[in-house]
C-alpha positions in Angstrom: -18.6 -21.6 1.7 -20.1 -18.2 2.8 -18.3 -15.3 4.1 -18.6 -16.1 7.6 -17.6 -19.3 7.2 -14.8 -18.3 5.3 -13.5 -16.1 7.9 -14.0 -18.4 10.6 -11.6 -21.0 8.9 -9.2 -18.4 8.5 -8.9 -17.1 12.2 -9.0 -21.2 13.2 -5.9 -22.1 11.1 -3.8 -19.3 11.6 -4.4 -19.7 15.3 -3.5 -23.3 15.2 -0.6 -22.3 12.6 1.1 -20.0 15.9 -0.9 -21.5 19.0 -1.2 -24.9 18.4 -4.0 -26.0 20.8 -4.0 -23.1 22.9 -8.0 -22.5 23.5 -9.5 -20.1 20.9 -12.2 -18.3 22.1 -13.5 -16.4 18.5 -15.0 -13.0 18.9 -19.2 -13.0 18.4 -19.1 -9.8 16.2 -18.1 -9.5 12.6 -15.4 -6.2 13.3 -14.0 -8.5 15.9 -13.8 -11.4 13.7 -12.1 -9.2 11.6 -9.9 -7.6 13.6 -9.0 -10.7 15.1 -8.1 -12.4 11.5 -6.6 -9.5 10.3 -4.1 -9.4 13.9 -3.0 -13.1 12.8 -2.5 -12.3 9.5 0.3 -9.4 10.3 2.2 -11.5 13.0 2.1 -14.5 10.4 6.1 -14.8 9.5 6.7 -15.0 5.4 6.2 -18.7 5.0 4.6 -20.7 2.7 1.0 -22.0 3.5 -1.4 -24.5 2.4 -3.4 -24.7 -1.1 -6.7 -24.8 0.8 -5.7 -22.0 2.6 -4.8 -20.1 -0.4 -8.2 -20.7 -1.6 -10.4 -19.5 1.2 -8.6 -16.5 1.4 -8.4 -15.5 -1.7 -12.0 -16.4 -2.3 -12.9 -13.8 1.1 -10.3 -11.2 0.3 -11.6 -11.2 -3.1 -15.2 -10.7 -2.0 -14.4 -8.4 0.7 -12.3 -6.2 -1.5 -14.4 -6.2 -4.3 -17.2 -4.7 -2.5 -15.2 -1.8 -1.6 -13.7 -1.3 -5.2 -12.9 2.3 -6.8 -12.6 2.2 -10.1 -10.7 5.0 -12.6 -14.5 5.8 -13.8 -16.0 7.4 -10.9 -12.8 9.4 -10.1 -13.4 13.6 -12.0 -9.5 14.5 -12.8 -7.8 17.6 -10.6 -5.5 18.3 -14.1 -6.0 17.9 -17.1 -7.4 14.5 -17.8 -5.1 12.4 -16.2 -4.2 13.5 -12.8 -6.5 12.7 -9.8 -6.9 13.3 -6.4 -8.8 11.1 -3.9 -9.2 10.9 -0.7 -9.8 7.5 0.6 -8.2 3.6 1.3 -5.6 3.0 -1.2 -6.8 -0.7 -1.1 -9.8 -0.2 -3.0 -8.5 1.3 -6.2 -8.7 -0.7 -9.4 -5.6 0.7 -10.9 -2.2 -0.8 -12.3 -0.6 0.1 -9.1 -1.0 1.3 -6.0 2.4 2.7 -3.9 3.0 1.0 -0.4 5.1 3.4 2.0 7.5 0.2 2.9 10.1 -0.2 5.7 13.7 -1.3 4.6 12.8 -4.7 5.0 10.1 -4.6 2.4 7.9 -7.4 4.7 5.0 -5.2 5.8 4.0 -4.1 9.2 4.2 -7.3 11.9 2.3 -5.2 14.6 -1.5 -6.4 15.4 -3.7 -3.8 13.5 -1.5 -1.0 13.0 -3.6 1.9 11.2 -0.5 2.2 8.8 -0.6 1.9 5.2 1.8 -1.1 5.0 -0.2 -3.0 7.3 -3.5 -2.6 5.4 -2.1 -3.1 2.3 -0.3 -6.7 3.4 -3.9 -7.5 5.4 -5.3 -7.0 2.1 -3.9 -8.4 -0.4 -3.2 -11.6 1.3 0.2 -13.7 3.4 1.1 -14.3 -0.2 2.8 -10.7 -0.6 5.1 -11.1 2.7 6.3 -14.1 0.9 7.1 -12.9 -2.5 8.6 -9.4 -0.8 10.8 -11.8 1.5 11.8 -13.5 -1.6 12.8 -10.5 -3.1 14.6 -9.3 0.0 16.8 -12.6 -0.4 17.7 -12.2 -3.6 19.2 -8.5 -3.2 20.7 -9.8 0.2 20.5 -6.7 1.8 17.9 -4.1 3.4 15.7 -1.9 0.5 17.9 1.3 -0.2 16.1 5.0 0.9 14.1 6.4 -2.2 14.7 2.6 -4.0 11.2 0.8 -5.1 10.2 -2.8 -6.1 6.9 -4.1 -7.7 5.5 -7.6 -6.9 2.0 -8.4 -7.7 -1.3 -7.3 -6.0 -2.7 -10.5 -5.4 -6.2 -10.1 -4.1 -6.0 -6.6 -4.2 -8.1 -4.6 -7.0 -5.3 -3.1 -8.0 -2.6 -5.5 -10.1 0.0 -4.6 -9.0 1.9 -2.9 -5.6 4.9 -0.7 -5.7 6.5 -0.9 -2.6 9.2 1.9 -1.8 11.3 2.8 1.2 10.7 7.0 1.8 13.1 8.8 4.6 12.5 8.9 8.0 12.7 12.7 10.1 13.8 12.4 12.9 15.2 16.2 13.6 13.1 19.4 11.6 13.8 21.6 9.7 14.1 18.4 6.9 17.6 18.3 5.3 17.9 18.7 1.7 19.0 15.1 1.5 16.2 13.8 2.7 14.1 16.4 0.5 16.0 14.7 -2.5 15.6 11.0 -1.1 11.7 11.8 -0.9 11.6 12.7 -4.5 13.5 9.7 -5.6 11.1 8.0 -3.9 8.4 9.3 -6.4 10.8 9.1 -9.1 11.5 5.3 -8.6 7.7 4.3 -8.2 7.0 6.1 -12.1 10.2 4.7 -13.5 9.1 0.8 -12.5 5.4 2.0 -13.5 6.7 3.1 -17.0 9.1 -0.4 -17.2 6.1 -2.4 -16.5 4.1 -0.1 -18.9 1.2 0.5 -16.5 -1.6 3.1 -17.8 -2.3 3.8 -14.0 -0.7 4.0 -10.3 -2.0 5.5 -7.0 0.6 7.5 -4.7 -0.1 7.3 -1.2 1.6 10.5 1.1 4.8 8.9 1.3 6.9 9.2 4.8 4.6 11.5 6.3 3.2 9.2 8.6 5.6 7.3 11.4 8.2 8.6 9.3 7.6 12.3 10.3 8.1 14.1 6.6 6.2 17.5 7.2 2.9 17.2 5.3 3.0 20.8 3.5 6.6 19.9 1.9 6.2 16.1 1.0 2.9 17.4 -0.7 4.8 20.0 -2.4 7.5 17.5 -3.2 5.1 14.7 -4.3 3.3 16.8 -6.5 6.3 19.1 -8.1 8.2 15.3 -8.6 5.7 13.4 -10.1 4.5 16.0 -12.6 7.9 16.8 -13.6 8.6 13.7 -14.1 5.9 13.0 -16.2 6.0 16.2 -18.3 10.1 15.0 -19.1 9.3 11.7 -20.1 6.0 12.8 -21.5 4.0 9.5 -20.1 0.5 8.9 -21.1 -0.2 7.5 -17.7 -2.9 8.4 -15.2 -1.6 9.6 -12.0 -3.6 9.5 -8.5 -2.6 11.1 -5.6 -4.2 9.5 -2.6 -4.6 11.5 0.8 -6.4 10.0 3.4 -6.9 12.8 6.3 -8.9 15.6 5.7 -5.5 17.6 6.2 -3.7 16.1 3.5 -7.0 16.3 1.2 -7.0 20.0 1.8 -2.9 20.3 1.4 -3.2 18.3 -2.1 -5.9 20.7 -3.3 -3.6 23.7 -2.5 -0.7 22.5 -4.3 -2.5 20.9 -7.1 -4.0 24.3 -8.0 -0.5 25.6 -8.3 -1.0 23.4 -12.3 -4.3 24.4 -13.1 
């Protein structure tokens, strides 16, 4: 089974899976195909699926991803040898870990297509990461704590594992000192499940600064000032990436990072 026919499976049974025999009318182009796959796959409630499901989607994800793949390699280190900065999707780094800014309910992003991190990262990786987060979520019995983290496994990500944490929301400026602190622990959390799982690698996305409304100059200077700390204290031989994404952040990062040089 090719790519497209791949696809074209998937959109079909997730649209029987919530339509039944509602008419589908699939999209001509590839980015709608897409779009249209990836729209069903963040509405899809955490719920187990079929085996032959599984298999075509892990077979595209895996050859979708994989085309897109970053690996350690190619990245030229920002300090020292072992701290990075890269500006790109999160999704395509082959690294231990990757960080997912999560909600407090740790199930990923149910609207259509959302350009947030969360969304992406559940797209990717495939409907088995709702389900093992919702598993998790039943088994503490309660929403995910502010600054808290869990770890479940990539799946068809390239990277092995994610490390999903719940950063604080701003909702009035100038940002408390509590939520300064929660925004650290955040970081903090993230390195300490990296360093229980004894990763050699994690990826940090900009954590609350999106929807969440954390100022980009301070949760750079916080992100970067936590996680070095950190890792000079516990003296970790781990490599540490900063992602950014915008061209802002990029340029904020570079700023701070120089700060260490």
């Amino acid at each position: 089974m090719q790519q497209q026919e791949r696809l074209s499976y998937l959109i079909e049974y997730l649209w029987r899976e919530a339509y039944g025999e509602a008419t589908l009318d699939l999209p001509e182009s590839d980015t709608a195909q897409w779009e249209m796959y990836r729209g069903l796959a963040n509405i899809r409630p955490p719920q187990p699926i079929s085996e032959m499901y599984l298999n075509v989607q892990d077979a595209f994800l895996q050859t979708y991803n994989n085309h897109f793949m970053t690996t350690m390699d190619t990245l030229s280190p920002s300090i020292g040898d072992d701290v990075f900065l890269w500006q790109g999707d999160i999704t395509q780094l082959k690294v231990d870990a990757i960080v997912n800014a999560a909600n407090s309910r740790l199930l990923g992003c149910f609207e259509p297509n959302h350009n947030c991190i969360d969304n992406i990262i559940h797209t990717k990786a495939g409907v088995q990461l709702r389900l093992a987060c919702h598993e998790l979520m039943e088994q503490q019995g309660k929403k995910e704590g502010i600054g808290k983290a869990k770890i479940t496994s990539g799946y068809n990500l390239p990277a092995q594992h994610v490390i999903h944490t719940v950063g604080p929301q701003i909702h009035k400026l100038p940002v408390s000192n509590m939520n300064k602190d929660l925004l650290a622990r955040s970081y903090r959390s993230c390195l300490e499940i990296a360093e229980q799982h004894h990763l050699d690698s994690i990826a940090f996305c900009c954590i609350s600064t999106g929807v969440f409304g954390f100022p980009q100059v301070e949760a750079a200077k916080i992100a970067i000032d936590t996680v070095l700390a950190y890792k000079k204290e516990h003296n970790i031989d781990m490599n540490i990436i900063f992602n950014v994404y915008t061209d802002t952040d990029a340029q904020l990062y570079k700023e701070e990072l120089k700060r260490y040089d």
